[in-house]
N, C-alpha and C positions, 0 to 999 in steps of 0.2 A: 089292635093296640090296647084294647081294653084289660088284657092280663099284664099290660107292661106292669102295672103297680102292684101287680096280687097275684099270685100264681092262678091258672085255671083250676076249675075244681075237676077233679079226677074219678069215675070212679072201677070198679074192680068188677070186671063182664065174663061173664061162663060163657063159653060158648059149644056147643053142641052139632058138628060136623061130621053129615055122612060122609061113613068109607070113599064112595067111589066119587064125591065131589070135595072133600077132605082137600088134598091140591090145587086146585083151582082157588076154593076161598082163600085158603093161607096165597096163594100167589095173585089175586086180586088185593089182599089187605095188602101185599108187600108192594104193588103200583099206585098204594094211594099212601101207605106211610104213617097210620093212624093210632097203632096198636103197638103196647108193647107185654108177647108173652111173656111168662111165666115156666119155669120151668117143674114142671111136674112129674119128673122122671130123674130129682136129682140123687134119689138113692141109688140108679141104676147104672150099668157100667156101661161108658159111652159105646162099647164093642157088643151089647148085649141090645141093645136099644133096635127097633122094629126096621130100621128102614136105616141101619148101616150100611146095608148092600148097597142101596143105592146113591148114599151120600160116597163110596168108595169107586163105584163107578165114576159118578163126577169129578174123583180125586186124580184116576188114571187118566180122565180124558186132558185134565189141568195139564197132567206131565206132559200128556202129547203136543197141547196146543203148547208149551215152554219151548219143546224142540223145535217145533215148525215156528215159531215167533225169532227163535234165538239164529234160524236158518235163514230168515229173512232178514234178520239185525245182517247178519255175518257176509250177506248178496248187498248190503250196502241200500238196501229200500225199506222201506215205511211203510209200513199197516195205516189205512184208511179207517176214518173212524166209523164207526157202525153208523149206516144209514136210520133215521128216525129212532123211534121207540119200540123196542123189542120186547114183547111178553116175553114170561117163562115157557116155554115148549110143554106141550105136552109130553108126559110119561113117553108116551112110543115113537116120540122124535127122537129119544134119546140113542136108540138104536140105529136110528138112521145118521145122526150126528156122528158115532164112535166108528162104526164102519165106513164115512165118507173121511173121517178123520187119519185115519188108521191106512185107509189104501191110501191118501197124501203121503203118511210120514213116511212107510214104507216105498212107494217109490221114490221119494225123496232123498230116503236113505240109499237104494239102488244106482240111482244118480250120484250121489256124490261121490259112495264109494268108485263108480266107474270112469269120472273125473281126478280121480284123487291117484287110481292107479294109472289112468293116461298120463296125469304130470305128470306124475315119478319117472315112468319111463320116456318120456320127453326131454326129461330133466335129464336122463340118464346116456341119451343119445345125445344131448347137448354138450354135456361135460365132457365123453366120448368124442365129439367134433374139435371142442375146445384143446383137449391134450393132443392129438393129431395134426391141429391145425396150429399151435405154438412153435413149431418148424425144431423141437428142441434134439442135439445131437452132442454125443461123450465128446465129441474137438472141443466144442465151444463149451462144455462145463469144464473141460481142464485148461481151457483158456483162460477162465475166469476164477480159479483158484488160485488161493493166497499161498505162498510160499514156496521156494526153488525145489521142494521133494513134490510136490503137487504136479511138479512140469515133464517129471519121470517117467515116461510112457505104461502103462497099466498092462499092456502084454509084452512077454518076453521077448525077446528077436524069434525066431523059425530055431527050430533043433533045441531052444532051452529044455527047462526043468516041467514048463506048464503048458508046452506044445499041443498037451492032448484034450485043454479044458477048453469051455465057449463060453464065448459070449452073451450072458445072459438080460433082457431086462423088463423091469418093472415099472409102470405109468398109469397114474392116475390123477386125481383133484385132491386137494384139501381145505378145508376151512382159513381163510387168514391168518385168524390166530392162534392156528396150530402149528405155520407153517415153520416158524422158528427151530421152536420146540421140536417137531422131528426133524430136522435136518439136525439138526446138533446130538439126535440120541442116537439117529442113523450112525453119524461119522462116530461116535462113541463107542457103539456096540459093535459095528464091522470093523473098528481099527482103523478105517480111512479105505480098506479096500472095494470102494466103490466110486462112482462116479454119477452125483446128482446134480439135478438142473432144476430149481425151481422158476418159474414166470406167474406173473398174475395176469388173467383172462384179460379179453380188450375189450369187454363186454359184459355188464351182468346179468347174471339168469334170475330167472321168474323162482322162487322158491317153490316146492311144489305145495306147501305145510302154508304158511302165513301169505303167499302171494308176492312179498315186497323182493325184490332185486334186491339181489346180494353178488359180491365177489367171489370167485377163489383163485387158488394156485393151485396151477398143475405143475405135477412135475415127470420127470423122467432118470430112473436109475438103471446106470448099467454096472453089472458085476460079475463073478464067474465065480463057479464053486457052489454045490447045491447049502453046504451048509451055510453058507452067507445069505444065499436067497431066500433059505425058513424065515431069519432072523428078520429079513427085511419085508416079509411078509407076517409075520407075525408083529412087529411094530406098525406097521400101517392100518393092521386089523384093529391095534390098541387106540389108533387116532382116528379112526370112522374115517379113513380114506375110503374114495373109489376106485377102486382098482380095476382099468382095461387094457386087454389085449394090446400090444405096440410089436407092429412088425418095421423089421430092422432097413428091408430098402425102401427108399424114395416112394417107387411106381407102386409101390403095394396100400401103402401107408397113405397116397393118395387116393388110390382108385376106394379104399375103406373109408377114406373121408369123404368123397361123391355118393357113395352109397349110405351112409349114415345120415348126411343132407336128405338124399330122398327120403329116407327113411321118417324123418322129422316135420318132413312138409306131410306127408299122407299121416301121422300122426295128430300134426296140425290140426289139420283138415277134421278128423274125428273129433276131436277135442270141443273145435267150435260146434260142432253137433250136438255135442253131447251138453254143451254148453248153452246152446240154444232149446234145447228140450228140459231142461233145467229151467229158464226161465222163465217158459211157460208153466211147467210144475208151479214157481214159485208164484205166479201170478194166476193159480188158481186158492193156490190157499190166501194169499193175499185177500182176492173175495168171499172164501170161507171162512179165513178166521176172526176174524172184527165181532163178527154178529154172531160166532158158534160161540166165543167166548163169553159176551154177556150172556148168552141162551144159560150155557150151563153153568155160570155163575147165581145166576138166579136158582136155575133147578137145583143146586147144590141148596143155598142157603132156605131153600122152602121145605128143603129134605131135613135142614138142622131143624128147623121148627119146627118140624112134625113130628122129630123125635123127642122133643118138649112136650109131647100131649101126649093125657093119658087113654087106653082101650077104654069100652064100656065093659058089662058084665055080659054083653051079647055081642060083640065084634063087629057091630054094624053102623058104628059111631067113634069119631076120634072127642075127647072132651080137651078144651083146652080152656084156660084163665090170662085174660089179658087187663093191660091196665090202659084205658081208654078216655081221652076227652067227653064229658057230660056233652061238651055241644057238637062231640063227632059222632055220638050215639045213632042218629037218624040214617048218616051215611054209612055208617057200620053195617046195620041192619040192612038198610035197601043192597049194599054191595054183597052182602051174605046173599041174600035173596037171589038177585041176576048172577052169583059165581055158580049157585047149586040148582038153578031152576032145570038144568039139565039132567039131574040125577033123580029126578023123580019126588023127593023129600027133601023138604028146605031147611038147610040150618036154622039154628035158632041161636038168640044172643040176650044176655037177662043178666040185669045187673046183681051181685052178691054182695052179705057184710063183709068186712075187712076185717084182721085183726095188724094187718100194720100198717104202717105209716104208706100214704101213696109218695108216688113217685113227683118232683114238682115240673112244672110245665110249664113256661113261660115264650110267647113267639116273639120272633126276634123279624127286625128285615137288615137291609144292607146298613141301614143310620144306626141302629139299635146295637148291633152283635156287635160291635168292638166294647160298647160301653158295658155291656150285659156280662163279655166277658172279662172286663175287670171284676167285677162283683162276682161272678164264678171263681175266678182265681183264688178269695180269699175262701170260699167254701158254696155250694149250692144252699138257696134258703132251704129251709123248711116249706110242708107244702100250706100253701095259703099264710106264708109270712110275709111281709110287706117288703117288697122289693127296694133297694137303693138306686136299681139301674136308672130310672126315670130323672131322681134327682143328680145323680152323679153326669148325664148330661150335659149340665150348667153346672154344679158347683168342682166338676174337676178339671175342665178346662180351665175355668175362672182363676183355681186356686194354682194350677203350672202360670200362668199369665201373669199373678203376681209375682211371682219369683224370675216372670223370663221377660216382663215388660219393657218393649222395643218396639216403636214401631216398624224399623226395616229389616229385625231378623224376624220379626213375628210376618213380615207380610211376604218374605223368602219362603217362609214356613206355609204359610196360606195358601202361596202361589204352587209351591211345592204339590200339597195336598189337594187343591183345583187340578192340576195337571192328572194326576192319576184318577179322581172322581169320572172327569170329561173323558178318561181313558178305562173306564174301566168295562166297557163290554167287546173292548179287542177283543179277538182270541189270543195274540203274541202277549196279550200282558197276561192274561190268565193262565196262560200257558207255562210263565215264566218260572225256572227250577232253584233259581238265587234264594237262598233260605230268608238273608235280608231284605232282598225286595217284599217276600213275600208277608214279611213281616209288617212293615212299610205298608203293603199293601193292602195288607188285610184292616188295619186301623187307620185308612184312609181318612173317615170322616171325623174321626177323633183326633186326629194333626190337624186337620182343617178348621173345630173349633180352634184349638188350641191357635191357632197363629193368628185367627179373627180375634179369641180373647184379648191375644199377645199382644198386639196394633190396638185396643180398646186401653190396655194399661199404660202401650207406651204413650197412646197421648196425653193422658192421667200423669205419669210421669215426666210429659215432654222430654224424649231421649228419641230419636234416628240416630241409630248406629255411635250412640252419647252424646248425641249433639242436639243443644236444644234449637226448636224451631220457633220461631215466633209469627204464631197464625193470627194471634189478637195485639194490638197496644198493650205493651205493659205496664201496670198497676202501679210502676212505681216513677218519678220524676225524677233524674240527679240535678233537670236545669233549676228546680224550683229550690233544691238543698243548696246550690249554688250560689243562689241568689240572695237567699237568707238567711246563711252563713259566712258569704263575706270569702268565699275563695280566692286566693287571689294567686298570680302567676309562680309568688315567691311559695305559698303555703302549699299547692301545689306539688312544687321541686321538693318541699323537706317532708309530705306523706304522699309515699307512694299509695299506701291502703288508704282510702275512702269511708266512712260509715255513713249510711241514708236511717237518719233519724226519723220514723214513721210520726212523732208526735208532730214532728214539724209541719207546717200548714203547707200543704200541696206536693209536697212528698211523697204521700201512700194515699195515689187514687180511689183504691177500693181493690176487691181480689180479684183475680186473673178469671174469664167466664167459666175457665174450663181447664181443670189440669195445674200444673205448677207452673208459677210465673218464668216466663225464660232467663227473667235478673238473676235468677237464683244461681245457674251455669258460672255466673263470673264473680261467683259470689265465695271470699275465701269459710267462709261457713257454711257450706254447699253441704258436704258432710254430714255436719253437726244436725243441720236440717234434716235432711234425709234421714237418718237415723232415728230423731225423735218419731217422723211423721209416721215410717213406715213399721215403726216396732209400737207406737200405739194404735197401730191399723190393722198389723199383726194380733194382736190381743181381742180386737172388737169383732173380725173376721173369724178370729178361733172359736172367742163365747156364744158366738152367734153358730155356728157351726155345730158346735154338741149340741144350744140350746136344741136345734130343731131337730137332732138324732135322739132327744129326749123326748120329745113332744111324737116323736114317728114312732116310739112304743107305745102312744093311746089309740093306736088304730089295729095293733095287733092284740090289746089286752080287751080291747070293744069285741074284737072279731072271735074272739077265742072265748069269750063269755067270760073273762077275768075282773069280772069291776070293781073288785076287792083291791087291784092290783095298781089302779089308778090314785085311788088312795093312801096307799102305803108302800105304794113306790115310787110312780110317776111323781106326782105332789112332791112328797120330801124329795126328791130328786133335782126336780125344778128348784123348791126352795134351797136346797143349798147351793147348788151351780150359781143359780143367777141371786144369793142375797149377799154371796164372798164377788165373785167373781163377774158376776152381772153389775154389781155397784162399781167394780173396778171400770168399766166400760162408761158408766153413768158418768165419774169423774171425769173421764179424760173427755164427755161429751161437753159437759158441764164446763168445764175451763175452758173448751175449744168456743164455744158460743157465751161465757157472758165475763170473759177476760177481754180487755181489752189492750191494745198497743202500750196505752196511757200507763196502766199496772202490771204491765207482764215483766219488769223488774222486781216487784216486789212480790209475784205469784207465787202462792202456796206449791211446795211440792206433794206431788200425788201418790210417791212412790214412799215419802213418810207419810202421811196418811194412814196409807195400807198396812204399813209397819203397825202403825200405833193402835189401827183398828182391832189387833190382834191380840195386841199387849193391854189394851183396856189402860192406854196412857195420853196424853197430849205432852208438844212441844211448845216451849214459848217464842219459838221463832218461827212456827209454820202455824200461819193463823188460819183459821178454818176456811172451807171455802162458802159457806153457805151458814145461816144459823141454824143450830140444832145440830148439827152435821156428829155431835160426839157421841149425842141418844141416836141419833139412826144407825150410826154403825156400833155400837154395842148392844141395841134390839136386833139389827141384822146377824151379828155374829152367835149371841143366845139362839135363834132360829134356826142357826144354822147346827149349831151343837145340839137339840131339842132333834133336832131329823137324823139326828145318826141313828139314834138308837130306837128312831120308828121304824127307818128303814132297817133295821137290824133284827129287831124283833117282831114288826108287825104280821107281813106275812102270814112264818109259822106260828107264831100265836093265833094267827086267825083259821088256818090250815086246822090245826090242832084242836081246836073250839068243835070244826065242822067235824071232826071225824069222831070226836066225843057225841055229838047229838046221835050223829047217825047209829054208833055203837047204842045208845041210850033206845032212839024208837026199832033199834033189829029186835027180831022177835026168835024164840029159840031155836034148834035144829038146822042142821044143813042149807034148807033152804031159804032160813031167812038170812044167815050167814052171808049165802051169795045177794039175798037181795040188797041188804045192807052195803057190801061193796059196789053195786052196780046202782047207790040210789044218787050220787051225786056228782056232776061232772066235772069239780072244781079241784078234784083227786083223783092223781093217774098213779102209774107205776111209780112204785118208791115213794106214794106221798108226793111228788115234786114233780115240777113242770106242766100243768094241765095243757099247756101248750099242747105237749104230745099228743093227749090223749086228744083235745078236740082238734088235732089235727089228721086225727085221725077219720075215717068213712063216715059222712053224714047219718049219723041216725041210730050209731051203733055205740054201745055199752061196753068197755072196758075193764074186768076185773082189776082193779087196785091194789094196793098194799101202802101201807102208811107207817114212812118209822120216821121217829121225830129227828130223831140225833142225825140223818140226813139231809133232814130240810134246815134243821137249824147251822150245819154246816157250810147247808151251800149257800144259805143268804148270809154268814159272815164272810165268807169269800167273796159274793158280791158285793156288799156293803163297804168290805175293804177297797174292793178295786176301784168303786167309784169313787170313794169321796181321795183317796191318795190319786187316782187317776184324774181329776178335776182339775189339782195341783200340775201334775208331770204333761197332761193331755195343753193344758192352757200355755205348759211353758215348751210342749212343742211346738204348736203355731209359730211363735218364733222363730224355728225354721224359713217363715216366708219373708221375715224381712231381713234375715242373715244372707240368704242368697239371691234377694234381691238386691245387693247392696255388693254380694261378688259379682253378680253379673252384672252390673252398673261400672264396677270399677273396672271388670277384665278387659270392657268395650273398652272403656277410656283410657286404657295401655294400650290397648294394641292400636288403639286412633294416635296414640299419642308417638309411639316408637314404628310406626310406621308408615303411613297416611303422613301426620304432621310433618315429618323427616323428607320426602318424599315430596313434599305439595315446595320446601323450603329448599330443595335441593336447585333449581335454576327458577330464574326470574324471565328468563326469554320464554317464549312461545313454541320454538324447537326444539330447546332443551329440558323444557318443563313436560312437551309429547314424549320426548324419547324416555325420560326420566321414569314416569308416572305409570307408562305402563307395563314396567314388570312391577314396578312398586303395589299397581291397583291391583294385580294378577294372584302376590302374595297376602295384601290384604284379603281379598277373594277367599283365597284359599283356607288362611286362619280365621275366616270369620267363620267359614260350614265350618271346618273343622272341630274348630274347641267353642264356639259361641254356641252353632246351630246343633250339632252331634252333643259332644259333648255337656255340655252345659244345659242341652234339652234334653238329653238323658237325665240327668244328676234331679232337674227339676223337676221330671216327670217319676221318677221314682220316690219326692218327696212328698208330692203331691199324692202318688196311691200311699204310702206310711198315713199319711192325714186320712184319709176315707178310709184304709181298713182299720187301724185301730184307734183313730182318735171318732170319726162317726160313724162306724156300722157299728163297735162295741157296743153301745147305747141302746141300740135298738135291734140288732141283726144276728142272729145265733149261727147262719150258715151250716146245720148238721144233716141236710138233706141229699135227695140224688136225684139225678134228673131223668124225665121220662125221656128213653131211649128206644123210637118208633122201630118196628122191623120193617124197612124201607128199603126199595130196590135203588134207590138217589144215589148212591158210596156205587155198589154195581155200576149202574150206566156212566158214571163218570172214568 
C-alpha cells in the first residue's frame, strides 16, 4: 500500500539469457508477472523475426483447439476448467500436443461426416416412408378439386384419341413453404393436365443439418404424356423437392413401405453407434482441451517475447531489456537463477540508464482499483507523481453524498453494494456476462462508500426518502411563542401561517445536536433555507477542495528537486485562491458564528461585500461586518493582483537566469558544451518541465535544450488557467448544492403524487392494505428507477467533473503509462 500515494520507483534491467534456457526464464517471469519487456526488434518484420515458426505453430494448434471447442459447443457440453496451475510446456511438448490434437480433430471430423451422411439417409428413408404412407390416390385429388371441369375424368373412355398413353406418376416431399408456390406453377405450366395431391406429414422429422423437427408435404402427381413429366420434373428440381419412386398398386406400395421401415430401424441402430462413439471422441477432448489450451497459450505468448529480444554477437545468448520494480529486483534474479540452473550458465540481470520516461506502477487490491481507476480514466500519472487515488477515497464519495444526500436511498445503495461485496468470491457472480452487472460490479466498494456517505448527509440534511425524522427534541417551542404572544382561538382562524420569533424568550432553545432541525420540513421557508445553507456550503467545500489540490503540488515539486517552484508558484497560487476566494469562505464563517438571531435583520450582505471588494468601493447600507474589514480586502485584493505577474513571470525568469550562468561557467569546445547541458537538473527538454527530466532513471543526466519563448509561453497558459479557473472552478462547485436541491425536490414529488395520494386514498384498514400495495410497488419502482439509477448517475458524473478538472488540474498532469507486466494471469483466466 505504500505506492498508493507515489508511483513505485522503477528501474530499466538487461537482462542476459542463455539460448537453451532462454524459455524457461521468459516462461518463469510470465508465472510471476514482474517484468515488462521491451521491444528490441521493432525495426524488424514481424515475419522475419527468429522464432515465427514457432509462434505459427501455436497459431495452427489455436484453429484446431476452435474446431474441437466449437464441436463440443455444437454436442450441447461444457469444457471443464483446467485443473490447477499449468506451466508453459516445454518446447518438445509441443509435438506431442499437435499430434494428440490433430488425431482428435481428425477423427472427429470422420465421425461426424459419418453421422451427417447417416442422417441424411435416414432422413431420406423417412421422407420416403412419409410419401408411401400418406395413402394419397388421383380419386381423391380430383375429388377435392375446385370446379365442374376438374370433375371430368382425366382419361379418355377405351378406343378414344389417348388410348395408347399411361399413366404416369411423380412423389415426393416438399418444404411448407414451398408447397403453395409449386402447386400453383405446376397447374400453370401443365395447363391443369395433371392430377396433384398435397398432405402435410403426421409427424416431424429430425433435420439432418440443425437437428430441430421440422414439417413437410408430400405430395403425389399423376400425369401422362412424357413432355408434361420433363416439365414436372424439372420444376420440382427448381423447388429442392425430394423426389421417390411411387408404385401404382396397393400390395406394392406397401410391401416398399415394410421394407423401408426396416430399412430405417437398422439405420437407427448404426446411427446410435455412431453416436455413441462420438461421445466418447468428445469426451476425450473435453479432457484434452482445457489444459492444451492454456499450455499453448502460454507457449505462444513466451514465443512473442522472445521474438522482442535481441541475438548476441555470438548466438549463445538472447539479450532482452525490461522494465521492473526496484523491490522486485531480488526476485527477479533469484527466479533467473532456478529457470537457468539447468542450462549450465546462469542468466544474468543488471540494472541500466534510461533515457526515457519509466513506465508508472502503482498496486491496487479489490478497495483500491475502482478508485485508482477513476484517476486513470482522466490520464495515468507521471512516474513518481503524486497519486489522487488515496485521496479521492474520501473526498469522492463525500462530494456524490452531497448532491445525493438521503438517508433511505443512500442506505438502498449501501445495502445494494453490501450485497455483492459479501457475494463476491461466488463463481456465478464472477462468472456473470451482463456488461452492467459487470460494471456494478467491478466498483462494488465505491457504491458502498457512496451510500455510507449518502446516509452520513442524509442525516445532516435530516431527509428519509424527504421526510424529516426527528431523532432529537427540537430546538424550537411554538408552546412558548404561544404563550407570549397572546394566540388566541380567533387570531388563530384569521393566520393560517405562523412565524416563531427566535428573539422571543424560550422560543429558540439552542441548535438541533446534529443535522437540520426537523421544524424546518414544515416550515414555508424550507427552501429559502436550504438554498442559502447549502450554496454557502457549496463554496467552502469547493475552496477547500482546490485549496488542498494546491498544497498536493508541494510534494511533487519537494520530490522532483523544484524548490524554485514552491516559491513562485505554489505561494502565489495559494495567495491568490485563498486571499479572493478563501476570504469569501471566512465571511460566510464569520456571519455564521458571531451574527446573532437579535441582528440577522439588519446583517450585512456578503454577496456586496464581495462586489465591492473588487470595485475598491463601500455601500452606505451594507455596514461592514468586522472593523477594518475595507483595508483587509483591498490589501487582500492588491496581493492578489501582485501574484499574477510572479506567477507569470517568475519561473521562466528564474529558468532563464540558470541557463545564463551555466552558459557563462561552460568552458569551450565540444565537450564542455555537453557538460554545460548536463550540469544542471532543473532544465530538461525544451527548457521546461524538469518534471520530466527528474522523472526520469535515478542517477542519470539528460541532455537539454532551453528556448525561452517556450517557457514563457507555457507559464502564460498556466497562469491564465488558473487565476480565470479559480473563478469558473469555484463557480462549479455550485453544482453540489444545485443537485442537491433537485434531488431534495424530485424525492418530495414523487412522495408527494404518489405515497401521499395513496396513504389518503382509504381511511379503513382493508382498504388502506389493498390500496397501498400497488401504490408502495410503484413508489418502489420510481424511486430505483430515477432517484437510485438515475439521479445517482447524474451525481456521480458530477462528482468525477469536480476531481478531474476542478482538483487534479492543480496538482495532476496524467501524461504517463502504466507498467504493463508480461504475466500468464489474462492466459489462466
Amino acid at each position: 500500500m505504500g505506492s498508493l500515494f507515489r508511483s513505485e520507483e522503477v528501474a530499466l534491467v538487461q537482462l542476459f539469457l542463455p539460448t537453451a534456457a532462454a524459455y524457461t526464464c521468459v516462461s518463469q517471469l510470465g508465472e510471476l508477472g514482474l517484468v515488462e519487456f521491451r521491444d528490441l526488434n521493432a525495426s524488424v518484420s514481424a515475419f522475419q523475426r527468429r522464432f515465427v515458426g514457432d509462434v505459427r505453430r501455436c497459431e495452427e494448434l489455436q484453429k484446431t483447439f476452435t474446431f474441437l471447442q466449437e464441436e463440443v459447443r455444437r454436442a450441447g457440453l461444457a469444457l471443464p476448467p483446467p485443473e490447477g496451475e499449468l506451466p508453459a510446456p516445454p518446447p518438445r511438448d509441443l509435438l506431442r500436443i499437435q499430434e494428440e490434437t490433430e488425431r482428435l480433430a481428425q477423427e472427429l471430423r470422420d465421425v461426424r461426416g459419418n453421422q451427417q451422411v447417416l442422417r441424411a439417409q435416414l432422413h431420406q428413408l423417412q421422407l420416403h416412408a412419409a410419401v408411401l404412407g400418406q395413402a394419397h390416390s388421383p380419386q381423391q385429388a380430383a375429388a377435392h378439386a375446385d370446379g365442374p371441369s376438374e370433375r371430368i375424368p382425366l382419361l379418355q373412355a377405351p378406343g378414344g384419341p389417348h388410348q395408347d398413353l399411361k399413366v404416369n406418376f411423380v412423389a415426393g416431399a416438399v418444404e411448407p413453404h414451398r408447397a403453395a408456390a409449386l402447386e400453383r406453377l405446376l397447374w400453370r405450366a401443365c395447363r391443369g393436365f395433371l392430377i396433384a395431391s398435397f398432405k402435410e406429414t403426421e409427424q416431424r422429422l429430425e433435420d439432418p443439418v440443425t437437428g430441430e423437427p421440422a414439417a413437410w408435404m408430400t405430395f403425389v402427381i399423376s400425369y401422362w404424356g412424357e413432355q408434361i413429366g420433363q416439365k414436372i420434373r424439372k420444376i420440382t428440381d427448381c423447388f429442392h423437392c425430394h423426389v421417390f419412386p411411387f408404385l401404382e398398386p396397393e400390395d406394392a406400395r406397401r410391401g416398399a413401405l415394410q421394407q423401408l421401415q426396416q430399412q430405417s430401424q437398422e439405420l437407427q441402430e448404426v446411427l446410435g453407434e455412431t453416436e455413441r462413439f462420438l461421445g466418447q471422441v468428445l469426451g476425450r477432448v473435453q479432457r484434452l482441451l482445457p489444459a492444451a489450451q492454456v499450455q499453448v497459450r502460454k507457449m505462444k505468448a513466451v514465443y512473442l517475447v522472445l521474438n522482442q529480444c535481441s541475438v548476441s554477437s555470438t548466438h549463445k545468448c538472447l539479450i532482452a531489456e525490461t522494465w521492473c520494480a526496484t523491490r522486485d529486483l531480488p526476485t527477479l534474479q533469484q527466479a533467473l537463477r532456478d529457470s537457468s540452473g539447468e542450462a549450465g550458465v546462469s542468466a544474468v540481470a543488471h540494472r541500466i540508464p534510461c533515457q526515457d520516461a519509466p513506465p508508472t506502477l502503482i498496486r491496487t487490491n479489490r478497495f483500491t482499483a475502482s478508485f485508482q481507476g477513476i484517476v486513470d480514466a482522466y490520464g495515468v500519472g507521471r512516474y513518481q507523481e503524486v497519486n489522487p487515488a488515496p485521496y479521492t477515497i474520501i473526498t469522492f464519495p463525500f462530494l456524490f453524498a452531497v448532491m445525493f444526500g438521503d438517508v433511505g436511498h443512500g442506505l438502498l445503495m449501501f445495502l445494494f453494494a453490501l450485497a455483492m461485496v459479501l457475494a463476491e468470491n461466488r463463481p456465478a457472480v464472477k462468472a456473470a456476462q451482463n456488461e452492467i452487472w459487470q460494471t456494478f460490479f467491478g466498483g462494488r466498494y465505491l457504491l458502498l462508500l457512496m451510500g455510507l456517505f449518502s446516509v452520513y448527509t442524509g442525516f445532516i440534511y435530516n431527509e428519509c426518502f424527504s421526510r424529516a425524522t426527528t431523532i432529537f427534541p427540537s430546538g424550537w417551542s411554538v408552546a412558548a411563542m404561544a404563550e407570549q404572544s397572546g394566540w388566541s382561538d380567533a387570531f388563530l382562524a384569521q393566520h393560517p401561517m405562523l412565524t416563531l420569533d427566535p428573539n422571543v424568550t424560550g422560543v429558540f432553545l439552542g441548535p438541533y445536536p446534529f443535522g437540520i432541525d426537523p421544524v424546518w420540513s414544515l416550515a414555508t421557508n424550507h427552501l429559502s433555507f436550504l438554498n442559502s445553507f447549502k450554496m454557502k456550503m457549496s463554496v467552502i467545500l469547493g475552496v477547500t477542495h482546490m485549496a488542498f489540490g494546491v498544497l498536493l503540488g508541494v510534494f511533487n515539486h519537494v520530490h522532483f528537486g523544484q524548490g524554485h517552484r514552491l516559491l513562485l508558484e505554489t505561494l502565489p497560487e495559494l495567495v491568490f485562491l485563498l486571499g479572493l476566494f478563501g476570504y469569501l469562505v471566512f465571511l460566510v464563517l464569520y456571519k455564521w458564528l458571531c451574527v446573532s438571531a437579535a441582528g440577522a435583520a439588519s446583517a450585512p450582505s456578503i454577496l456586496i461585500h464581495f462586489i465591492n471588494m473588487f470595485l475598491f468601493a463601500r455601500s452606505a447600507t451594507n455596514r461592514p461586518l468586522f472593523p477594518g474589514q475595507e483595508v483587509v480586502q483591498s490589501v487582500l485584493v492588491l496581493l492578489a493582483l501582485v501574484m499574477v505577474p510572479v506567477l507569470l513571470l517568475g519561473t521562466p525568469l528564474y529558468l532563464l537566469r540558470q541557463h545564463r550562468r551555466r552558459a557563462q561557467r561552460r568552458p569551450a569546445g565540444p565537450q564542455g558544451d555537453k557538460a554545460g547541458l548536463l550540469d544542471s537538473p532543473e532544465v530538461s527538454v525544451n527548457g521546461w518541465g524538469s518534471d520530466e527530466e527528474a522523472a526520469g532513471c535515478p542517477g542519470e543526466d539528460t541532455e537539454a535544450e532551453f528556448v525561452a519563448s517556450e517557457v514563457f509561453m507555457h507559464q502564460a497558459i498556466h497562469t491564465i488557467e488558473f487565476c480565470l479557473g479559480c473563478i469558473s472552478n469555484t463557480a462549479s462547485y455550485l453544482r453540489l448544492w444545485a443537485l442537491s436541491l433537485a434531488h431534495a425536490q424530485l424525492s418530495e414529488v414523487l412522495w408527494a403524487m404518489v405515497m401521499r395520494v395513496g396513504l389518503g386514498m382509504g381511511r379503513e384498514v382493508g382498504v388502506a392494505a389493498v390500496v397501498l400495495v400497488p401504490v408502495f410497488a410503484a413508489f418502489a419502482v420510481l424511486t430505483v428507477a430515477i432517484l437510485l439509477v438515475m439521479e445517482g448517475l447524474s451525481a456521480f458524473l458530477h462528482a468525477l467533473r469536480l476531481h478531474w478538472v476542478e482538483f487534479q488540474n492543480k496538482f495532476y498532469e496524467g501524461t504517463g503509462y502504466k507498467l504493463s507486466p508480461f504475466t500468464f494471469a489474462v492466459e489462466d483466466d
